[in-house]
C-alpha positions as CSV (number, residue, x, y, z in Angstrom):
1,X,-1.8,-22.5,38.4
2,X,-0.3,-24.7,35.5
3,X,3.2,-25.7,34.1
4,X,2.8,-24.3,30.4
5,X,5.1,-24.9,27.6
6,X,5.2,-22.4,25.0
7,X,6.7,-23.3,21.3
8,X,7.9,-20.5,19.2
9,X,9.7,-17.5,20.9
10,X,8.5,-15.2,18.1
11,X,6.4,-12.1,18.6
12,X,3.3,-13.8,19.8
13,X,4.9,-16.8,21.8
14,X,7.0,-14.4,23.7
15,X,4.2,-11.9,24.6
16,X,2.2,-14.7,25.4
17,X,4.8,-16.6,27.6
18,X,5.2,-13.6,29.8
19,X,1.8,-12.7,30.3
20,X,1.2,-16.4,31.4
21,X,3.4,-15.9,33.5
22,X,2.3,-12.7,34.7
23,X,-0.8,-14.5,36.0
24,X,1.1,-16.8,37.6
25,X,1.8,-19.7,35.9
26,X,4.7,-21.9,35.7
27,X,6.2,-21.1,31.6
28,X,8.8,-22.0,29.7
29,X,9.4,-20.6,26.2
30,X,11.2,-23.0,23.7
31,X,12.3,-22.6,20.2
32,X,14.3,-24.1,18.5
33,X,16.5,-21.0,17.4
34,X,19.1,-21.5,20.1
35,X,20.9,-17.7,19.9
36,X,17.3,-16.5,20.6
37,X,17.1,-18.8,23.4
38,X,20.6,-17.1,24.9
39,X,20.2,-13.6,24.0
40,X,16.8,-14.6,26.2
41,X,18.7,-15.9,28.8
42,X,21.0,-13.1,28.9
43,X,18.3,-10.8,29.4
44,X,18.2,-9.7,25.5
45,X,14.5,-8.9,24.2
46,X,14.5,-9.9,20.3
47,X,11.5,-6.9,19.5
48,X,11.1,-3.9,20.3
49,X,7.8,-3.8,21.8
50,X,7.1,-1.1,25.1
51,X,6.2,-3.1,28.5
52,X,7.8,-6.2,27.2
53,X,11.4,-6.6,28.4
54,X,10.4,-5.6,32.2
55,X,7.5,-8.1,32.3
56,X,9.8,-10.8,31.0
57,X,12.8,-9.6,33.5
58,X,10.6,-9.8,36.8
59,X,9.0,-12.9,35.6
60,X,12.7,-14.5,34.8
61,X,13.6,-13.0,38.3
62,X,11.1,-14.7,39.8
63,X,11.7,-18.0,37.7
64,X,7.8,-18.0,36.4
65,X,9.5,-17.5,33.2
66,X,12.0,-19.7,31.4
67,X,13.7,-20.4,28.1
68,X,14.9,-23.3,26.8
69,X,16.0,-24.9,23.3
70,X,14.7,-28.5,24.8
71,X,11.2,-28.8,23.1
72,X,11.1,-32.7,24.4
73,X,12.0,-32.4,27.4
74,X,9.7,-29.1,28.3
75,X,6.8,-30.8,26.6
76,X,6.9,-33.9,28.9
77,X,7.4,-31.6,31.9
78,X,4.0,-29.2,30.9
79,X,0.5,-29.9,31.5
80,X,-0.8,-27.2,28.7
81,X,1.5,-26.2,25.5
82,X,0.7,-23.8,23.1
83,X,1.8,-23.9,19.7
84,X,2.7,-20.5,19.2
85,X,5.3,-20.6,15.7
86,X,4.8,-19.0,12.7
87,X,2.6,-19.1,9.5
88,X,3.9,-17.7,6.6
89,X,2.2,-16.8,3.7
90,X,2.5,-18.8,0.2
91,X,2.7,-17.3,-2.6
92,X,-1.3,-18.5,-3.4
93,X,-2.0,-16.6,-0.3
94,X,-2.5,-19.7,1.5
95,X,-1.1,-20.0,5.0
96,X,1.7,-22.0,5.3
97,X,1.2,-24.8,8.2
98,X,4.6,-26.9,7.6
99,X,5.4,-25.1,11.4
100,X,2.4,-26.5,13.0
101,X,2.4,-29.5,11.5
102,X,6.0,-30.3,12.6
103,X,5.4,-29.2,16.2
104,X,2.2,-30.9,16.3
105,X,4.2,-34.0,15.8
106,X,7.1,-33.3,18.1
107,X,4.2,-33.2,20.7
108,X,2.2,-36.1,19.8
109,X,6.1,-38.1,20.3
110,X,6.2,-36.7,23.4
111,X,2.5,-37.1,24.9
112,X,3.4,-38.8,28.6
113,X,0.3,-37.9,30.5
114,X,-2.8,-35.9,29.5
115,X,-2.0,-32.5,28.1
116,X,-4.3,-29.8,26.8
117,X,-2.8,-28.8,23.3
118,X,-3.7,-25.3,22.5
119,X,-3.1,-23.4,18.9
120,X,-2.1,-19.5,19.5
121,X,-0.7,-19.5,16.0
122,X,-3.1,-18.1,13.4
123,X,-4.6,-20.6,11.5
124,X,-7.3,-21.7,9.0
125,X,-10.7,-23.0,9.6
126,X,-10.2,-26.7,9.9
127,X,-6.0,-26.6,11.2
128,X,-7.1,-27.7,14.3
129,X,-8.8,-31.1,13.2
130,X,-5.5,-31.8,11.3
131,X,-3.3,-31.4,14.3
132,X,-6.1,-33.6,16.3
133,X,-5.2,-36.2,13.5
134,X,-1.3,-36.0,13.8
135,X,-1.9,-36.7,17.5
136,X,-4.3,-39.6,17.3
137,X,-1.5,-40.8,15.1
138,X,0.7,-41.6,17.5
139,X,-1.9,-41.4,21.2
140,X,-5.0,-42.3,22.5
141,X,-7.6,-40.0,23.0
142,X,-7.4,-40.0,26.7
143,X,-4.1,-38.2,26.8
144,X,-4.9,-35.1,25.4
145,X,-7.9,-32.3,24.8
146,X,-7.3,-30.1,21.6
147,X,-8.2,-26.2,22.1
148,X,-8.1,-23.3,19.8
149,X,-7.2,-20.0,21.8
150,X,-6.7,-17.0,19.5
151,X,-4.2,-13.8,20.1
152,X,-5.5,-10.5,19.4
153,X,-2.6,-8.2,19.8
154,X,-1.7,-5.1,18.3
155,X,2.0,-4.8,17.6
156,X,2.8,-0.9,19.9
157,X,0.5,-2.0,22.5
158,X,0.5,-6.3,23.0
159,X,1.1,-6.3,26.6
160,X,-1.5,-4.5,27.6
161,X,-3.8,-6.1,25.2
162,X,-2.5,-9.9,26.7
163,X,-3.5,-8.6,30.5
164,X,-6.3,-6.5,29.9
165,X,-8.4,-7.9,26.6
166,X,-11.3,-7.2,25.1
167,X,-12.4,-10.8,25.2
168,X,-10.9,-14.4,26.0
169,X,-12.1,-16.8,22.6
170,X,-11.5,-20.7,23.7
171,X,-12.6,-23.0,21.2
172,X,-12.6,-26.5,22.6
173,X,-14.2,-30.1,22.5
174,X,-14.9,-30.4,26.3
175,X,-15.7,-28.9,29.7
176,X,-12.5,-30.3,31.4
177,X,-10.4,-28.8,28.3
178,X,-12.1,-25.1,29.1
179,X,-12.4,-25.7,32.7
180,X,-8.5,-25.8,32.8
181,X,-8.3,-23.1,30.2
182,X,-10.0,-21.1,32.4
183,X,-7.7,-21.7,35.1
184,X,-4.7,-20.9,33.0
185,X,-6.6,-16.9,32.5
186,X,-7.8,-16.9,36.0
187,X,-6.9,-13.3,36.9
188,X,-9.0,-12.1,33.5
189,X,-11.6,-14.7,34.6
190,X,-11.9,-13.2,38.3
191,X,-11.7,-9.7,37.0
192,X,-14.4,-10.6,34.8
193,X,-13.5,-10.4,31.0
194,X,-15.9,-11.7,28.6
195,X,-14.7,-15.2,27.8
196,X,-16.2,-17.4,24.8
197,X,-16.6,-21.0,24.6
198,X,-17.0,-22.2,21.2
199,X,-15.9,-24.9,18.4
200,X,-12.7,-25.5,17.6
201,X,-13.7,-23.9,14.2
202,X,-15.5,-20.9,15.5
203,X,-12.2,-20.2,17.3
204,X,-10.3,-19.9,14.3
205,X,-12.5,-18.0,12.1
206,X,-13.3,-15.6,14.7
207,X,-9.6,-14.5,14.4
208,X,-9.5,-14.0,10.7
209,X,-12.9,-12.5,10.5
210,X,-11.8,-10.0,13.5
211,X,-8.7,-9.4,11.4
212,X,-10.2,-8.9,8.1
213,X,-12.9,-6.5,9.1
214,X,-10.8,-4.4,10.6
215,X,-8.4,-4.1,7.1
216,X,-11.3,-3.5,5.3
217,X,-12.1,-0.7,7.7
218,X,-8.9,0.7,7.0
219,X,-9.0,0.5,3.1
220,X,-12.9,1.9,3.5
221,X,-11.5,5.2,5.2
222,X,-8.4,5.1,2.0
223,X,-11.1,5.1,-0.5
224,X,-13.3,7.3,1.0
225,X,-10.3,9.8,1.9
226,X,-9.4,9.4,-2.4
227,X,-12.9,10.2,-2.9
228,X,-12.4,12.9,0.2
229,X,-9.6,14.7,-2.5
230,X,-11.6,14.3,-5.6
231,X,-14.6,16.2,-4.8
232,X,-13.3,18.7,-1.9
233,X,-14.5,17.1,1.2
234,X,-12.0,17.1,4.4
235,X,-11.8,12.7,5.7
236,X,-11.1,13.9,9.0
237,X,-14.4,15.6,9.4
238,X,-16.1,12.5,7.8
239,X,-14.3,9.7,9.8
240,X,-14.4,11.9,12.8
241,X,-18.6,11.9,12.5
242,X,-19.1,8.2,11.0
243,X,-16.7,7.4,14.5
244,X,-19.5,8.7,16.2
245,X,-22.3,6.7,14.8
246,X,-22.0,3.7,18.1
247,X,-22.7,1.1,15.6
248,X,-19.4,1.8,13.4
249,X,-17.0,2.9,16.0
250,X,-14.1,5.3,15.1
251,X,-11.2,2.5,15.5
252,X,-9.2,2.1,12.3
253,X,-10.4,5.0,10.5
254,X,-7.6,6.7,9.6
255,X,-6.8,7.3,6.0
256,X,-3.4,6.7,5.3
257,X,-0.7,4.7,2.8
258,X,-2.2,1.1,3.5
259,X,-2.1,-1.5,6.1
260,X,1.1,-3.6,6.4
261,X,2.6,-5.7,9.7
262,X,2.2,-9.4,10.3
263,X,-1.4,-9.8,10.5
264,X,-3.7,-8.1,7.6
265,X,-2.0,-8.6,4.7
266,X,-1.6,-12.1,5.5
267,X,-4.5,-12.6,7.2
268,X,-6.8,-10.9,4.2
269,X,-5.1,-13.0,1.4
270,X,-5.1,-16.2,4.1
271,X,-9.1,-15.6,4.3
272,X,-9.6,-14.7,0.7
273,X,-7.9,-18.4,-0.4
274,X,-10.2,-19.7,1.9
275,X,-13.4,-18.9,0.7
276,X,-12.3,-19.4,-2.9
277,X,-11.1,-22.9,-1.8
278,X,-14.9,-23.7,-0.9
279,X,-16.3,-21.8,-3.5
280,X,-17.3,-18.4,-1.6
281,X,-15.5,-16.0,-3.0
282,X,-15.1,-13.2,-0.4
283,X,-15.6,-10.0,-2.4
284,X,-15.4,-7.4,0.2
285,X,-12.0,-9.0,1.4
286,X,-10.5,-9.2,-2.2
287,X,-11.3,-5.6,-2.6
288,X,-10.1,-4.5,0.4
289,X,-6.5,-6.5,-0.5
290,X,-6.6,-4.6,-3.8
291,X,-7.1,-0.7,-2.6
292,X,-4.5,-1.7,0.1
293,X,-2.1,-2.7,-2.8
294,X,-3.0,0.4,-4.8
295,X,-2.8,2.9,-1.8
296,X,0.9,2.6,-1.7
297,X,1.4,3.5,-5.5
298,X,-1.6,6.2,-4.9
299,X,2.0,7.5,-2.4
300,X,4.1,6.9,-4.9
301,X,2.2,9.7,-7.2
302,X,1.6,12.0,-5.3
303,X,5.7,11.9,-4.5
304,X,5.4,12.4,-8.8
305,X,3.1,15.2,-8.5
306,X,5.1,17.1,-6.1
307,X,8.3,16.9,-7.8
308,X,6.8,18.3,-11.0
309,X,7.3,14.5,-12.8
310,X,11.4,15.5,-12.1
311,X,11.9,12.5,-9.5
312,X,15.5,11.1,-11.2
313,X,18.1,12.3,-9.0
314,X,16.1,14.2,-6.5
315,X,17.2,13.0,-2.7
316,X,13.8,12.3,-0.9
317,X,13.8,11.6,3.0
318,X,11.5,9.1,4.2
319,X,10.6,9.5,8.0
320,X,9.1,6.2,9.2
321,X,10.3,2.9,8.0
322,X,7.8,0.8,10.5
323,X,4.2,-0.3,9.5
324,X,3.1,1.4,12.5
325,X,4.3,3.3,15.9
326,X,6.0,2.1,19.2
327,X,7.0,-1.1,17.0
328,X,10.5,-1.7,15.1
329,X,8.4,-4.2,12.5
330,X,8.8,-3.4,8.9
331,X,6.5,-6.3,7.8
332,X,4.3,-5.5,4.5
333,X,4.8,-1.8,5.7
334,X,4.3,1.2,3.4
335,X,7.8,2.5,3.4
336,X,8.6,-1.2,1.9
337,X,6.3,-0.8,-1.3
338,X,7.4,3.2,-1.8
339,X,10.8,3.1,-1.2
340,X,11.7,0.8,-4.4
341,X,9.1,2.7,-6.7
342,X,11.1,6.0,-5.9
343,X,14.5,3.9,-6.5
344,X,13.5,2.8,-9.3
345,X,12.4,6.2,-10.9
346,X,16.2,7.3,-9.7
347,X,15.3,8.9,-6.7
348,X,18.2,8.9,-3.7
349,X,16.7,8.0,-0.7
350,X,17.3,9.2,3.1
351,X,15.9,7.3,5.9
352,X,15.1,7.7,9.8
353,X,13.3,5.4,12.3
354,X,13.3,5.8,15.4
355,X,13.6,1.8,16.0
356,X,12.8,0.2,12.8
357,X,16.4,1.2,11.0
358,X,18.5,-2.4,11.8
359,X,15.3,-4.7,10.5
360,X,14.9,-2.0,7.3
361,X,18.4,-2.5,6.6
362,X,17.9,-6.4,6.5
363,X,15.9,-5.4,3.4
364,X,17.4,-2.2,1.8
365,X,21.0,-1.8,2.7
366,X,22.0,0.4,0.4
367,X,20.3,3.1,1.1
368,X,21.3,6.3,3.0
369,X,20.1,6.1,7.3
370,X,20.4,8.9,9.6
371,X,19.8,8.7,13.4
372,X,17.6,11.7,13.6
373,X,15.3,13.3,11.5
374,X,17.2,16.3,10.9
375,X,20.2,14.8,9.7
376,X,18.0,12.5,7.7
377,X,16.0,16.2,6.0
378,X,19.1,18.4,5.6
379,X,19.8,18.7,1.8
380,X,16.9,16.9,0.6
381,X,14.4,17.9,-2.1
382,X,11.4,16.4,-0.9
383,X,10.4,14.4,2.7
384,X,7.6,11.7,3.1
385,X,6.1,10.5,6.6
386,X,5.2,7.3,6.5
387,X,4.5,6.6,10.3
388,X,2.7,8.3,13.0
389,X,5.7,8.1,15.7
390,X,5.5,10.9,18.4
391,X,8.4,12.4,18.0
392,X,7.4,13.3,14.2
393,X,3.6,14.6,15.2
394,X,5.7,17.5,17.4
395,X,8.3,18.3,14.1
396,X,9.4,21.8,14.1
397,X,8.3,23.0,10.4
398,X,10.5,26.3,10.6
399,X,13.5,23.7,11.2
400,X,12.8,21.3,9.4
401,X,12.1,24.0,6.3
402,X,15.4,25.0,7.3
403,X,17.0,22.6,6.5
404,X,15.7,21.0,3.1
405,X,17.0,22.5,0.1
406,X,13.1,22.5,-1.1
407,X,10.0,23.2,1.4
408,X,8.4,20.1,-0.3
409,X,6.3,17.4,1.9
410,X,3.8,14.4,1.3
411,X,2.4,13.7,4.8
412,X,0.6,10.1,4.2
413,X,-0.3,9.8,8.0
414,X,-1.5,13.7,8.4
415,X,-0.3,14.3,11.5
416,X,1.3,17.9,10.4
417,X,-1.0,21.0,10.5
418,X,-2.1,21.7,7.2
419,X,-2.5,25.2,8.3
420,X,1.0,25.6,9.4
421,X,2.4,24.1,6.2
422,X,0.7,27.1,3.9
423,X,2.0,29.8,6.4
424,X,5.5,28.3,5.5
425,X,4.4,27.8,2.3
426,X,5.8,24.5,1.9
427,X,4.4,22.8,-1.1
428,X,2.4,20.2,0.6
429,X,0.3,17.2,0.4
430,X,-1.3,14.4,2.4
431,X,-4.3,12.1,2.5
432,X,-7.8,12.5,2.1
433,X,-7.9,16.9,1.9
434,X,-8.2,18.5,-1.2
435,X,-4.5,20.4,-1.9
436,X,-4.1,22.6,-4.5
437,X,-0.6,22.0,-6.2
């Protein structure tokens, strides 16, 4: 097993460190946010994210796993580091690299033997020959291999997908750099899962292509579910059989209020500049970008619709804050885009998550949170799921009916029975089923 430096203790790095460590490897997580580093220490998990915070207390326990706020020092002690920080998006849509670039030149100060230097951050085509360049800046060839080794985790569900993935992508420029990669995954190596030696540059586009394709997916099923409304058709029916069909799958087709997190939005507009930076527009990605921008107002109206265009003043509970389930992330997520169109239109807003409510307040603290759902109903004219959690699929109607001062709902993730909602005669609505206002 290796000694493994990981830099950037964000969502990724951290996953990342304690799966590494899972496997048995020697880790330490550095950033150079030092209360992260402590809360760490302490035993405090920054994100919510199920599995996480046991893996990463056994592996502390059993001093596999450590954190530190010393990125020279745990660079010269590590054989492999991964540049796990963050890429933010500019306002071109072009990824921002200033991150990478600056830890890519704390290592190359810091290169004392030979080191494998490996990108998990998500990066353009053609990052990784730009880091090769910062290092040869400063070192000779012999002391380091360069290596591009994509994540592919789904915020809800990341530690699972870090021990048992779909597939292993290293991109690198020589056997003894994937030889030693290799090493690094040998439990997914011995238990045979699929690993892919490419390019450095096949690495990195296979991560945006993965990600983009499955966001169009996703604003596919939105348009087809609009379409669904239009001429009577039922999108669960259709997705359901499409899902079937072995060459489309039925992953990610599920109509709904848009995509939103860390990855697709970026990830689509980070593509998009690509290909219009060499002159390939990518049409099918800028179109998907632009029904996912449009789905969230498409919300927005039917929240009109419902209130009879009388929106000013009405007190509308919104269950869901985060882009997705089992996640407290509010990145891009729905409830982000809706929520200021209904304040702006004077509507008084009530809000429950069931985790998300201290990173949505970062954002919007002015508006009114609850700590259940019923609290967050009782009194309001009009309530809007925007996320799929459990504990809203198994809502009690009569209750919640109960408690509103009008029986009026838009269920953008459809996860209530439509059937149910007539017998209560709530005045309804949701995503890709014709409703009769």
């Amino acid at each position: 097993m290796e000694k493994i430096c990981i830099i950037g203790v964000g969502y990724v790095g951290l996953v990342s460190g304690a799966g590494l460590s899972e496997f048995g490897n020697e880790v330490t997580c550095v950033d150079i946010d030092e209360e992260r580093i402590k809360q760490l220490n302490n035993g405090e998990i920054p994100i919510y994210e199920p599995g996480l915070k046991s893996l990463v207390k056994t592996n502390y326990n059993n001093k596999k796993l450590r954190f530190s706020s010393d990125i020279n020092k745990s660079i010269k002690n590590s054989k492999i580091i991964f540049i796990a920080v963050g890429t933010p998006q500019k306002k071109n849509g072009e990824a921002d690299l200033s991150y990478v670039y600056a830890v890519a030149n704390s290592i190359a100060d810091n290169l004392n033997h030979y080191k494998i230097i490996c990108t998990k951050s998500t990066v353009p085509v053609g990052s990784g020959e730009e880091i090769e360049k910062i290092l040869l800046s400063k070192n000779d060839t012999k002391l380091f291999d360069y290596v591009s080794n994509p994540e592919f985790l789904r915020e809800g569900s990341a530690v699972n997908d870090f021990m048992i993935p779909d597939r292993l992508v290293i991109g690198s420029r020589s056997n003894k750099a994937f030889s030693l990669m290799k090493n690094v995954y040998r439990p997914l190596f011995i238990n045979e899962t699929p690993i892919i030696n490419t390019s450095v540059e096949t690495a990195e586009m296979i991560k945006y292509a993965s990600n983009a394709f499955l966001a169009l997916k996703i604003s596919y099923i939105n348009e087809i579910a609009n379409l669904c409304e239009a001429v009577g058709a039922d999108v669960h029916q259709v997705a359901k059989a499409m899902g079937q069909d072995g060459r489309i799958s039925p992953k990610f087709l599920h109509p709904g209020p848009g995509f939103g997190g860390s990855c697709f939005p970026k990830d689509t507009l980070a593509l998009s500049f690509l290909g219009t930076k060499n002159k390939l527009p990518l049409k099918t990605i800028e179109a998907a970008i632009e029904v996912n921008n449009n789905q969230s107002i498409r919300m927005v109206e039917k929240s009109i619709l419902l209130l009879d265009n009388k929106i000013s003043n009405k007190k509308i509970a919104i269950l869901g804050l985060a882009f997705k389930p089992n996640t407290d992330d509010v990145r891009e997520a729905a409830s982000r885009k809706i929520i200021p169109e209904l304040i702006k239109l004077g509507a008084q807003i009530n809000a429950y998550d069931p985790v998300a409510m201290d990173n949505f307040k970062n954002h919007f603290p002015d508006i009114n949170y609850f700590n259940s759902w019923e609290d967050a109903i009782t009194g309001t004219d009009a309530c809007v799921i925007l996320t799929e959690w459990n504990e809203l699929r198994g809502i009690d109607l009569r209750k919640l009916k109960s408690l509103m001062s009008k029986p009026v709902i838009l269920d953008t993730k459809n996860i209530l029975s439509v059937s149910k909602l007539k017998n209560l005669k709530f005045k309804y609505d949701n995503v890709g089923r014709k409703i009769s206002l």
